[in-house]
Steps between C-alpha positions, in 0.01 A plus 500: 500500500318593165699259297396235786123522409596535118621205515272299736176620258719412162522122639101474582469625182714214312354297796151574361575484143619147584228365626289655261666364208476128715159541537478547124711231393290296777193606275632393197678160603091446662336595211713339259490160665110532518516557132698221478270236665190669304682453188594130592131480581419569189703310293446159665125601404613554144658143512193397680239635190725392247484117672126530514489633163729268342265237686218574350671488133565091604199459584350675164747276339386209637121547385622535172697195504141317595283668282352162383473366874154721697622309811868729483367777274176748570274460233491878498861469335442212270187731382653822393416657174725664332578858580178423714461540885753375764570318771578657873578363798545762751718505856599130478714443851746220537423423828491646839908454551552725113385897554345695173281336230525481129250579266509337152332645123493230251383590106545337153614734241472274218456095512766351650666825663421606820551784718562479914544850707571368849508773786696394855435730814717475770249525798127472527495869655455820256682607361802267526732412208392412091650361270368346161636260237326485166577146316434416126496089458412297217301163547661235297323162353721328258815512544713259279589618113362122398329244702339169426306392788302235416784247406474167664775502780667195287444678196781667304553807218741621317533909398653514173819691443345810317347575801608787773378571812569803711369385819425219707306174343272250726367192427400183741659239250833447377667781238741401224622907457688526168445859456597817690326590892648809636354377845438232690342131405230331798462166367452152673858460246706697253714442212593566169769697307354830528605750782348610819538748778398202797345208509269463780258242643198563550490484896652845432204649349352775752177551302413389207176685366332133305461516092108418432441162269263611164251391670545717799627826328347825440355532124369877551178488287356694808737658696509817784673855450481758716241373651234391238399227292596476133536250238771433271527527093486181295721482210360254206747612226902498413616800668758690264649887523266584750505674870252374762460678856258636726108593396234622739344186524866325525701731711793228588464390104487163571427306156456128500475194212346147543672388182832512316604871514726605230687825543713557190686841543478825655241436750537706845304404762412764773362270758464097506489216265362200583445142330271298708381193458776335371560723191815589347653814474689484174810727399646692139621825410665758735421815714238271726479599824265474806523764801223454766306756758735447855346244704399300220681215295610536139440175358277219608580175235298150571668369239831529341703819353550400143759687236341493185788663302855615466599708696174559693559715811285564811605762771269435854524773733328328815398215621446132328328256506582188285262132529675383219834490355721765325536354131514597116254349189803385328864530418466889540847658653535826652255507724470725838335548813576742677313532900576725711294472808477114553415124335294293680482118375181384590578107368364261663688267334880575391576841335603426158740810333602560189855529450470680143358792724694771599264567885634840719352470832625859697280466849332789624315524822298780487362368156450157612265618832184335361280398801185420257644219281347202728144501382256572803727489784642749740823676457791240512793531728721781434831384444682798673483862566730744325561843703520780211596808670512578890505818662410737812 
């Protein structure tokens, strides 16, 4: 009989230890599937803030695309200083059918660079789901290594064959291309002996930001930095082993001439050079070089760029500007220019190019971002936007 009931309370207590371990494992199996759809919850919300986040990046993107156009662009924008202020839009929804908002921080580091932090949140209800992308994009203007785009449509050039191009070359006549272009040629026509990455029409041109006429370009003699007024240097004599740059009352170093400028060996510029109307800038000696302030061009020429001497050499770290032709005095040989940046051809007629000139043209868009070289106007159309880093 006692074995009986031994035996009958050992099974309710297995029985019990059963149902107690069920009720456990019923627990956790509960539990873990509500953690489940919490979790789920919460990452379609992540998906959902990075969406709205990446959102308002595009739509950054797209002001600074338009910076020229107030009808696609707040003026706010168009109008920041450097280093100066920002511009916020806050809790921006898409629409009554999208939950969460974005919120977007736009600032300009420096003058063509620009900063966007763009927050997403998931839901409009506190304190939901964040998450933030911070975007660095550059504002580009110019973006050919050598243009000419004032050519008559039925007009037609020829580059020489001591010429090289790394980059892409526009003009809106026909090219005769006997030298060397790394990139592609927009022309109405192409030929010639030289080579060529592509040759392209011009119906293929996106955007093409317009080269000014003499008449129409920025000389400089006044000109804006940082936000005030100054006025550039003149520069009456032959400049010879001598370094120009910045002053207090000339902060960019901008130095102009209204006559025949002769630089005749070692003379470093620190800023910008320009020859306005209609002087010459004329070439000798070696170690002549012009770097400008960023934002601003390097050399502004009405007339022509004339070597004066064997084996004259200028090195132009920036953006030019050339009304005239590229040519020498004589029968000098040896002769360089060397650009990196950008050449604009502002001929209104046919470029003419010397052949006895050895011209390096290595394009570089962040140098060749100029938005003040039309005298007087707005900013021009920016030729494309170039993300430089992107992160969360």
């Amino acid at each position: 009989m006692k074995q009986r009931f031994r035996s009958r309370g050992l099974s309710l207590i297995m029985v019990t230890a059963v149902v107690a371990v069920a009720s456990v494992m019923g627990m956790a199996i509960l539990s873990s599937s509500a953690l489940q759809a919490e979790a789920a919850n919460n990452q379609d919300q992540v998906a959902q803030a990075d969406a709205l986040a990446e959102s308002g990046v595009n739509v950054a993107m797209y002001y600074l695309q338009n910076l020229n156009d107030n009808t696609k662009c707040p003026a706010a924008i168009a109008s920041l200083g450097i280093g100066v202020g920002n511009y916020t839009v806050s809790n921006v929804s898409l629409g009554a059918s999208v939950n969460g908002t974005y919120t977007i921080v736009i600032t300009r580091p420096s003058a063509n660079r620009y900063q966007i932090v763009s927050t997403g949140k998931a839901t409009a209800t506190t304190p939901g789901v964040n998450r933030s992308l911070t975007v660095v994009a550059d504002v580009n203007y110019f973006a050919y290594g050598m243009s000419a785009a004032n050519v008559s449509s039925s007009g037609s050039w020829t580059i020489p064959a001591s010429y090289s191009i790394t980059g892409d070359l526009y003009t809106t006549g026909s090219v005769v291309n006997n030298g060397t272009v790394s990139g592609a040629v927009y022309s109405v026509a192409a030929s010639g002996s030289g080579s060529t990455g592509l040759i392209k029409s011009l119906l293929n041109v996106v955007v093409a930001t317009l080269t000014p006429t003499t008449a129409s370009v920025n000389h400089y003699l006044t000109y804006t930095y940082n936000g005030s007024t100054y006025t550039a240097g003149l520069l009456l004599l032959p400049q010879s082993n001598v370094t120009l740059g910045p002053t207090g009352s000339n902060p960019a170093g901008v130095y102009y001439a209204t006559a025949l400028l002769d630089i005749t060996g070692n003379v470093k510029i620190n800023g910008t050079l320009v020859c306005s109307t209609g002087a010459t800038l004329r070439v000798s000696g070696t170690g002549n070089s012009i770097t400008p302030a960023a934002g601003f061009p390097a050399l502004v020429v009405d007339g022509d760029v004339k070597f004066n001497a064997n084996n004259a050499v200028l090195d132009l770290n920036g953006l030019v500007f050339l009304g005239g032709n590229i040519n020498r005095s004589g029968a000098q040989t040896g002769c360089k220019l060397n650009i990196t940046g950008s050449l604009l051809l502002g001929t209104t007629g046919t470029p003419a190019l010397d052949s006895a000139v050895a011209v390096a043209v290595k394009y570089d868009r962040t140098k060749s971002a100029v938005t003040t070289l039309t005298s007087g106007a707005t900013k021009p159309a920016p030729s494309s936007i170039s993300i430089v880093s992107w992160k969360n």
